[in-house]
C-alpha positions in Angstrom: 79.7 113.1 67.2 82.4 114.7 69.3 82.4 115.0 73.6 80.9 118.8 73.0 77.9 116.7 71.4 77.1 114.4 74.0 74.2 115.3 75.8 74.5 117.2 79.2 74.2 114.4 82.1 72.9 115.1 85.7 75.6 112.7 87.3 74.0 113.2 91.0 71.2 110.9 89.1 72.1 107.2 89.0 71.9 104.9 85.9 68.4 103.0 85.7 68.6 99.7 87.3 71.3 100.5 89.1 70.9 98.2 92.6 70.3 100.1 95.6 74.0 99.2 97.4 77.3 97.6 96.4 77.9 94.0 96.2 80.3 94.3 97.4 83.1 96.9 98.7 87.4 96.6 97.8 88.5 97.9 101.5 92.2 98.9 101.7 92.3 98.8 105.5 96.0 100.3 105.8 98.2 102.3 103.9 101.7 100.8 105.1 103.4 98.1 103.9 106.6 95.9 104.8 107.7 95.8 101.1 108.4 98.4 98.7 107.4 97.1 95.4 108.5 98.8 91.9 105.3 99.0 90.5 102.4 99.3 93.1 99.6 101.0 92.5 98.5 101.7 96.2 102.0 103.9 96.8 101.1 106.8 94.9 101.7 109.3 97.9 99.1 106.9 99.8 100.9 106.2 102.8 101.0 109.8 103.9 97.2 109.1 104.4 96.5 107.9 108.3 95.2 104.1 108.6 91.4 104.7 110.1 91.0 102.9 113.8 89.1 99.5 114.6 86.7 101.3 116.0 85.4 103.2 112.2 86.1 100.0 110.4 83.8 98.4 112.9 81.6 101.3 112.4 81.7 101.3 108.5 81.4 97.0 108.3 77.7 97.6 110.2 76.8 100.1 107.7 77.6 97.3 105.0 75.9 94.4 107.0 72.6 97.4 107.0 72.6 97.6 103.7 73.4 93.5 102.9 76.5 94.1 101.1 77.6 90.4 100.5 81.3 90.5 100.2 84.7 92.7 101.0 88.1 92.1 100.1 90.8 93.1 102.5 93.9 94.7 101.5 96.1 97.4 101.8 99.5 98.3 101.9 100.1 95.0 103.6 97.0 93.7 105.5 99.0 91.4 107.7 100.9 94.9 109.3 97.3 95.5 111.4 97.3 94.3 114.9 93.9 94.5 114.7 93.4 92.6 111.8 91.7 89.4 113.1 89.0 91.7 114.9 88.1 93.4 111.6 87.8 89.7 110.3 85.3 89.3 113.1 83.2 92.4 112.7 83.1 91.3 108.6 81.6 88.2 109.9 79.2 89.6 112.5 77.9 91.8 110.2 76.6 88.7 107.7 79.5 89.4 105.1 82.0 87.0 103.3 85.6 88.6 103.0 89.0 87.6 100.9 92.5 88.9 101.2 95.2 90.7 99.3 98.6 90.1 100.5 102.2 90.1 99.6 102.5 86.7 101.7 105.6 87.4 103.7 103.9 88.0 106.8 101.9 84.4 106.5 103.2 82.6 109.8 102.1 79.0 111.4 100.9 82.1 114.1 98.7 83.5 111.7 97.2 80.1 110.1 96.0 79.0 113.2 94.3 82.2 113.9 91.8 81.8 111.0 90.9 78.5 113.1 88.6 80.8 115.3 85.2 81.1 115.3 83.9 81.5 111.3 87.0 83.2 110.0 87.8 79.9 107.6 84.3 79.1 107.0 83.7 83.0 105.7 87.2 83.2 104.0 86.7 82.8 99.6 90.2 83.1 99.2 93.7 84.7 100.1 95.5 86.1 97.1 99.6 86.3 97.4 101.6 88.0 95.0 104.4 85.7 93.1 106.5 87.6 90.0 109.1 85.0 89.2 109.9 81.2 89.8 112.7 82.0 91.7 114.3 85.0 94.1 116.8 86.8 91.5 113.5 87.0 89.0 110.8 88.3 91.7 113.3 90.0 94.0 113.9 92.4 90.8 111.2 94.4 90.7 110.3 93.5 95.1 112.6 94.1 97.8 115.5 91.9 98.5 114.6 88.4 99.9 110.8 88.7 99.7 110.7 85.9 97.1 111.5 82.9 100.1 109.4 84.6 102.9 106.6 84.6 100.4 106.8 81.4 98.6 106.8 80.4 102.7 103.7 81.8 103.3 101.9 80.5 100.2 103.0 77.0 100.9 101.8 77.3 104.7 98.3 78.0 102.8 98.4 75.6 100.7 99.2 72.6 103.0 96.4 74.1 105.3 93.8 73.8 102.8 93.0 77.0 102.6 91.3 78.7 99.6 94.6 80.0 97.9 95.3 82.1 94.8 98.0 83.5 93.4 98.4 86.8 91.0 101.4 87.2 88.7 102.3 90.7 87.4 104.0 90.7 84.3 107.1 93.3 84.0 110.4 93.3 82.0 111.9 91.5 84.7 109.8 87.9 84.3 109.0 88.5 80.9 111.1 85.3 80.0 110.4 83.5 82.9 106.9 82.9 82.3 107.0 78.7 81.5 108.9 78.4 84.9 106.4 80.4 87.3 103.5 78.4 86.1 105.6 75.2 86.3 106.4 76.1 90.3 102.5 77.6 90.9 100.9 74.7 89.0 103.4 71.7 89.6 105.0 72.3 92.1 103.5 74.1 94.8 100.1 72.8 93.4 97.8 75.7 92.8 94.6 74.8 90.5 94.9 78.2 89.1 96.7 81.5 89.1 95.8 85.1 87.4 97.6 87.1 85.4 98.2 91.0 84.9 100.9 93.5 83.9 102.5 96.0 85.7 100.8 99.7 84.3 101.9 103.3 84.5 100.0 103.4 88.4 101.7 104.3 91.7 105.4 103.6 91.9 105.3 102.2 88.3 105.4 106.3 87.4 109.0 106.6 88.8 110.0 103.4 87.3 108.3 103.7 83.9 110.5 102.6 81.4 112.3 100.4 83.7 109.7 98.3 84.6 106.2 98.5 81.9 106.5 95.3 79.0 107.6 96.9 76.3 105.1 96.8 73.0 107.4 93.3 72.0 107.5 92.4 75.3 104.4 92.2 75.3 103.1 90.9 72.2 105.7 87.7 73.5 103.9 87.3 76.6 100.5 87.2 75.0 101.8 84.4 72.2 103.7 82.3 75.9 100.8 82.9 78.2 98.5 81.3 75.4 100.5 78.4 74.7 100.7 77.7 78.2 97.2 78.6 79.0 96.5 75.0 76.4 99.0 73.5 78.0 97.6 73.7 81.1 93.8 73.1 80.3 93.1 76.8 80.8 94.4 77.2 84.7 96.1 80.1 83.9 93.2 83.4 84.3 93.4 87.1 83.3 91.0 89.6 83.3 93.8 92.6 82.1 97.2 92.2 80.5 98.6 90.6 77.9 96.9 87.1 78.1 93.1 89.1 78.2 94.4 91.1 75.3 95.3 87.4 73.5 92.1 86.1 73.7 90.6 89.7 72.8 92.5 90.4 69.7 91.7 86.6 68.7 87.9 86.9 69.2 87.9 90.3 66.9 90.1 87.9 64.3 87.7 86.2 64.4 84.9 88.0 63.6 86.3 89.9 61.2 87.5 87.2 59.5 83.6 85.9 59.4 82.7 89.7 57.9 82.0 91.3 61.0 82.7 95.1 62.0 81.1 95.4 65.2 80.4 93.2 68.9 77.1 93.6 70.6 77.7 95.9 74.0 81.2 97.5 72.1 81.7 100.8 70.4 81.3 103.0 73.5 83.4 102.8 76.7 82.3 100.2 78.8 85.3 98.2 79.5 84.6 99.1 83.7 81.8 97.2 84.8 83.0 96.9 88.5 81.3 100.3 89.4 78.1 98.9 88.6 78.5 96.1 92.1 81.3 97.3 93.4 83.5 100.7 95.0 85.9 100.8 97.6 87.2 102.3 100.5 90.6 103.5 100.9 92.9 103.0 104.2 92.2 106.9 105.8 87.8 106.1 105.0 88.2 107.9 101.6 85.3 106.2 99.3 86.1 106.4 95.5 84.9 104.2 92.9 87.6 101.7 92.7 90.6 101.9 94.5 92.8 102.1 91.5 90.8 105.8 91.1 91.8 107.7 94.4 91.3 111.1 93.0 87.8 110.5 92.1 86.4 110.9 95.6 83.0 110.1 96.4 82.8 111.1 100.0 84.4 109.6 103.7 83.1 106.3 105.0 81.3 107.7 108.8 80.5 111.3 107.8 78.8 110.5 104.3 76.3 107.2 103.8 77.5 104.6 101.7 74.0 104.3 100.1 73.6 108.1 99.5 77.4 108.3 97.3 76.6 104.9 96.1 73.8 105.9 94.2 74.4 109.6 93.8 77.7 110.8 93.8 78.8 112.6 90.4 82.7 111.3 91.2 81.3 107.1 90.5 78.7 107.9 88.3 80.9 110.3 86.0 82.8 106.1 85.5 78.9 104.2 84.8 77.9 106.8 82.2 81.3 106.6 80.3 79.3 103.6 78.7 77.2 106.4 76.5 80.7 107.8 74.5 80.7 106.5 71.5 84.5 105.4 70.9 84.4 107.8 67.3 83.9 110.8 69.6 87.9 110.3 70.9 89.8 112.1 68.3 92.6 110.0 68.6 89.6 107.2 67.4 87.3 109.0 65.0 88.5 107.1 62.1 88.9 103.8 63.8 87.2 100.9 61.4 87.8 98.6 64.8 86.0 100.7 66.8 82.6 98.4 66.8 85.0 95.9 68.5 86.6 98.7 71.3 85.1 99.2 74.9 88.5 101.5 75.7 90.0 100.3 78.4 90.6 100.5 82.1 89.6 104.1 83.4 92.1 103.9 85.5 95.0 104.0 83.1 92.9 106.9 80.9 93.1 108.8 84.5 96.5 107.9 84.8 97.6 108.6 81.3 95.6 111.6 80.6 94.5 113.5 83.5 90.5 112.7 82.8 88.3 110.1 82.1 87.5 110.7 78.8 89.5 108.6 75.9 91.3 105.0 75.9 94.1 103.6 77.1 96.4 102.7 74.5 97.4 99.1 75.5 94.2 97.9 74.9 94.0 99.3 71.4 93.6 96.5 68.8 95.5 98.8 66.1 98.3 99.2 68.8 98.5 95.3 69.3 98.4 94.9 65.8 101.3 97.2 65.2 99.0 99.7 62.9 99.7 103.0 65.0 102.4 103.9 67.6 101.7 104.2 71.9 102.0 108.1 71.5 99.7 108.7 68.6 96.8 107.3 71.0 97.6 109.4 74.0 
């Protein structure tokens, strides 16, 4: 079967079962930041985009609280920048919703801390994520701005000592490829996190200009999935991933596995279903753009205010061109017609096929098991 065989799909028609509203939303609530990161994903000309007012995100959070979305998470750009931030808080919490927070952690003052003491803001709050890429400021600084390393090592300490629901996410790049044993030593030990996530810096945003400079190179990161493993045991399994190299570990194992029992296929694998996010989730960018996930800002759904959520939600060809992906078989990718892994393959993040190719149709390379394996080169899969 190849993509001309497929049959035709009316993409303004939802997938059965599909629930009539998000979950919840991802809402990037500005578009400027106080950092400058080397591999961000939210910079791709985003900040040229106007932050919407209070007044629409109070506007947009009552169209969520109609429709009994349960959770958003808050980021940006840098969430702390908004003025206004603690009255979107509110309105997230007037309108019956739970909310968490993405944030670089320089910004986190004693000022701020005791500002979540008001009304329900703690009480509503999962958890605040701060980003931390090396045990130490010459490692983290590298691929951040000068002297972000302290300020946010600060902030995630003032957190922690305050009991609040903190996490942590570590982006793997060639900068703290070797410093891996010492960043879960200072998040673990020493700052005393019970967990942190992984993930690796992709060609997104900034990391286009940067490329070669700052992507884990194929041995890079075939050495961070073998440390992130062993320290994964060593640490009773504190140390999460959902992408990168440590998700690819424990993916390439499981198919060892199975094809070491005789296996050639995975129930739910074959056909490209590695996005299952669009099927609870979408998001809303800083300027009231909705697309399906914010890591997909060309595939626009509609604007929050002028279109209902619930109308793109369930009909909008730009998300459900994402959920139907799931019906390509992974032989119908010439680059994969021949593939005898391909019973084992869901393809990969949409995101990077957008980003690499231009369309949503293929797989990203890195999370090829004949790429891991070393059996066919990064190229010969684009």
């Amino acid at each position: 079967m190849t993509p001309e065989d497929l049959p035709f799909r009316d993409l303004t028609v939802p997938p059965p079962g599909l629930s009539r509203a998000p979950v919840e939303l991802d809402l990037g609530i500005t578009g400027r930041c106080n950092l400058s990161c080397r591999y961000c994903f939210y910079a791709d000309c985003m900040q040229e985009k106007r932050d919407v007012p209070l007044e629409t995100w109070q506007s947009i959070l009552a169209e969520l609280g109609d429709l009994a979305v349960q959770r958003v998470c808050l980021s940006g750009g840098e969430v702390f920048l908004r003025d206004d931030l603690f009255s979107i808080i509110d309105s997230v919490i007037d309108n019956r919703m739970r909310y968490s927070i993405l944030s670089n952690g320089t910004l986190i003052t004693d000022t701020v801390i005791r500002k979540f003491d008001e009304g329900k803001r703690r009480l509503r709050l999962d958890s605040i994520q701060v980003s931390i890429d090396g045990s130490r400021a010459e490692i983290h600084d590298r691929s951040r701005p000068p002297k972000s390393f302290d300020r946010a090592v600060r902030g995630l300490r003032l957190l922690v000592d305050a009991g609040f629901p903190s996490t942590v996410r570590v982006t793997l790049n060639r900068y703290n490829i070797d410093d891996l044993e010492a960043i879960a030593n200072l998040l673990l030990d020493d700052i005393g996190l019970t967990a942190f996530s992984t993930n690796e810096a992709g060609p997104l945003g900034t990391a286009r200009c940067h490329g070669e400079n700052i992507v884990l190179s194929h041995e890079q990161r075939r050495t961070a999935m073998k440390t992130l493993t062993e320290l994964n045991k060593c640490y009773d399994n504190r140390i999460s991933a959902m992408a990168g190299p440590l998700a690819m570990a424990e993916m390439v194992g499981e198919i060892d596995r199975l094809r070491n029992a005789g296996k050639n296929c995975m129930n739910g694998r074959g056909v490209l279903t590695s996005c299952g996010g669009v099927f609870s989730k979408m998001a809303i960018l800083h300027d009231g753009t909705m697309v399906p996930c914010n890591l997909l800002p060309t595939l626009v759904m509609g604007v929050a205010g002028m279109h209902p959520i619930r109308e793109v939600w369930l009909h909008s060809p730009a998300i459900n061109a994402v959920r139907y992906r799931r019906e390509i078989p992974i032989t119908s990718i010439t680059t994969c017609s021949g593939c005898s892994y391909a019973g084992f393959c869901t393809g990969g993040c949409p995101a990077l096929v957008m980003a690499q190719k231009g369309r949503l149709l293929g797989i990203d390379p890195l999370s090829c098991y004949r790429y891991l394996k070393g059996e066919v080169e990064y190229d010969d899969l684009l």
